[in-house]
Wavefront OBJ file of the C-alpha trace (Angstrom):
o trace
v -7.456 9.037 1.175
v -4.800 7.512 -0.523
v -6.457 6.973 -4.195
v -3.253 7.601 -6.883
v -5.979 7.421 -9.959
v -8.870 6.131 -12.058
v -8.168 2.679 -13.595
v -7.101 3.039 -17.170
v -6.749 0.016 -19.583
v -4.798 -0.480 -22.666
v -6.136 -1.830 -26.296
v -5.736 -5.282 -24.955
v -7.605 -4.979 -21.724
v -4.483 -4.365 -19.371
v -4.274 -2.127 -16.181
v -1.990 0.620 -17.058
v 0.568 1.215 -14.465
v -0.021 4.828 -13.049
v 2.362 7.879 -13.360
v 5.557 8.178 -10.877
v 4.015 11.643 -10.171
v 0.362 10.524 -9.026
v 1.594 7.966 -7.438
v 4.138 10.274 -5.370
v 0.906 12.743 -4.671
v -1.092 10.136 -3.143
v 1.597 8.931 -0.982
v 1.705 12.531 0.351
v -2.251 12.431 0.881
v -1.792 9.272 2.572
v 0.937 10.739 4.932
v -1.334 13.743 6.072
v -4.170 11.470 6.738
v -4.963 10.697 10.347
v -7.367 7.842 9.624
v -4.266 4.904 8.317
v -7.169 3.269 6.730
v -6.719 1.524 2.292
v -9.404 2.760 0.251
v -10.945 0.395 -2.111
v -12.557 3.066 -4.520
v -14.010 0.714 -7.334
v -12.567 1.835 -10.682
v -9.534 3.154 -8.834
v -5.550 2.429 -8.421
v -4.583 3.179 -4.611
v -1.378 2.834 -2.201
v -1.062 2.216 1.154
v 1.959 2.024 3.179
v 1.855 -0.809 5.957
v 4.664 0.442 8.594
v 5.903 -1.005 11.965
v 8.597 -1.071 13.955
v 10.686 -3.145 16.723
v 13.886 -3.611 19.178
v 15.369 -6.111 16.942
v 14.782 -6.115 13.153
v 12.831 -9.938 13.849
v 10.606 -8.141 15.886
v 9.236 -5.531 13.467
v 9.225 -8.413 10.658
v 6.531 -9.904 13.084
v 4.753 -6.922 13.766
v 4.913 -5.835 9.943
v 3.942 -9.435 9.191
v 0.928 -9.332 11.193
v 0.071 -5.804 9.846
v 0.583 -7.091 6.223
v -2.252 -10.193 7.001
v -4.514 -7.901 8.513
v -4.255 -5.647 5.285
v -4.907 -8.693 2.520
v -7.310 -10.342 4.678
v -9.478 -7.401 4.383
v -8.402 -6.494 0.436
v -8.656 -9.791 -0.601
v -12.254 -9.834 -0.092
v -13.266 -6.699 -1.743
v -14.541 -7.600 -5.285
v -11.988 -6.663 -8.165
v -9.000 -6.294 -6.015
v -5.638 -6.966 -7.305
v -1.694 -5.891 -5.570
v -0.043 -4.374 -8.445
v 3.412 -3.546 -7.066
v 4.859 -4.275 -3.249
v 8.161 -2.584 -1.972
v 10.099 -3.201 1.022
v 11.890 -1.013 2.867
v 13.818 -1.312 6.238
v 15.513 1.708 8.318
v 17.533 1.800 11.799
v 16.829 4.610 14.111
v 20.168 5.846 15.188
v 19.142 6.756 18.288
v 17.395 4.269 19.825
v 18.170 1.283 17.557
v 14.773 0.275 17.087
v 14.168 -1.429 13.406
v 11.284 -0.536 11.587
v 10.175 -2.232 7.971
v 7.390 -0.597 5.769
v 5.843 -1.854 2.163
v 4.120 0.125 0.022
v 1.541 -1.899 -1.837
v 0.190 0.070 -5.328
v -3.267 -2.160 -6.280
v -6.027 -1.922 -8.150
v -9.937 -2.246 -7.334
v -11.918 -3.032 -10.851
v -15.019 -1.346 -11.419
v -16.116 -4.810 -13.242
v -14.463 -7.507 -10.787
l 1 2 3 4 5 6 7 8 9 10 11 12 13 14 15 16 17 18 19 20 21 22 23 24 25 26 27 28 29 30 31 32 33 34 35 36 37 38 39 40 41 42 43 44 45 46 47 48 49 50 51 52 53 54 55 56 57 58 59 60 61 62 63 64 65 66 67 68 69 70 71 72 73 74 75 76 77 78 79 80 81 82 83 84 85 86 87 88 89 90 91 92 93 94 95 96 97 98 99 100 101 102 103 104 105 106 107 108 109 110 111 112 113
């Protein structure tokens, strides 16, 4: 499960942005679970890292591309969802050259839509 917290709202009515550290702990959740499946919690902030890899660097964009589609068509039609935050990251494996590109997405599923 890869829920970072509860969704918490300023005076105005804005989502405020979790803690570094909560953030950090679900990422660790996320990396000992087996499953590689977002959780849309309603009333919850979550991450999710979508990861893939290739021979050439335009090969995992494709792969990560595809993996990225798959991810927002499903999010995007749970009620209340919202991407917060997206980073990119890209890595060479030394020893066999293969490329591989992750982004963490950080978003939010309202408990009121």
């Amino acid at each position: 499960m890869a829920v970072v917290s509860t969704c918490t709202y300023d005076s105005r009515g804005k989502l405020v942005r979790p803690d570094t550290l909560d953030v950090s702990r679900a990422k660790i959740r996320l990396d000992l679970d087996t499953g590689e499946k977002p959780t849309f919690d309603r009333g919850h902030l979550h991450v999710f890292i979508v990861s893939d890899m290739g021979v050439t660097a335009e090969q995992a964009r494709e792969r990560v591309h595809l993996r990225l589609r798959r991810f927002f068509d499903r999010a995007e039609a749970v009620y209340g969802f919202r991407k917060i935050t997206m980073k990119k990251s890209q890595s060479r494996n030394r020893l066999n050259l293969n490329t591989t590109i992750s982004y963490e997405i950080l978003y939010a599923v309202d408990a009121d839509g």
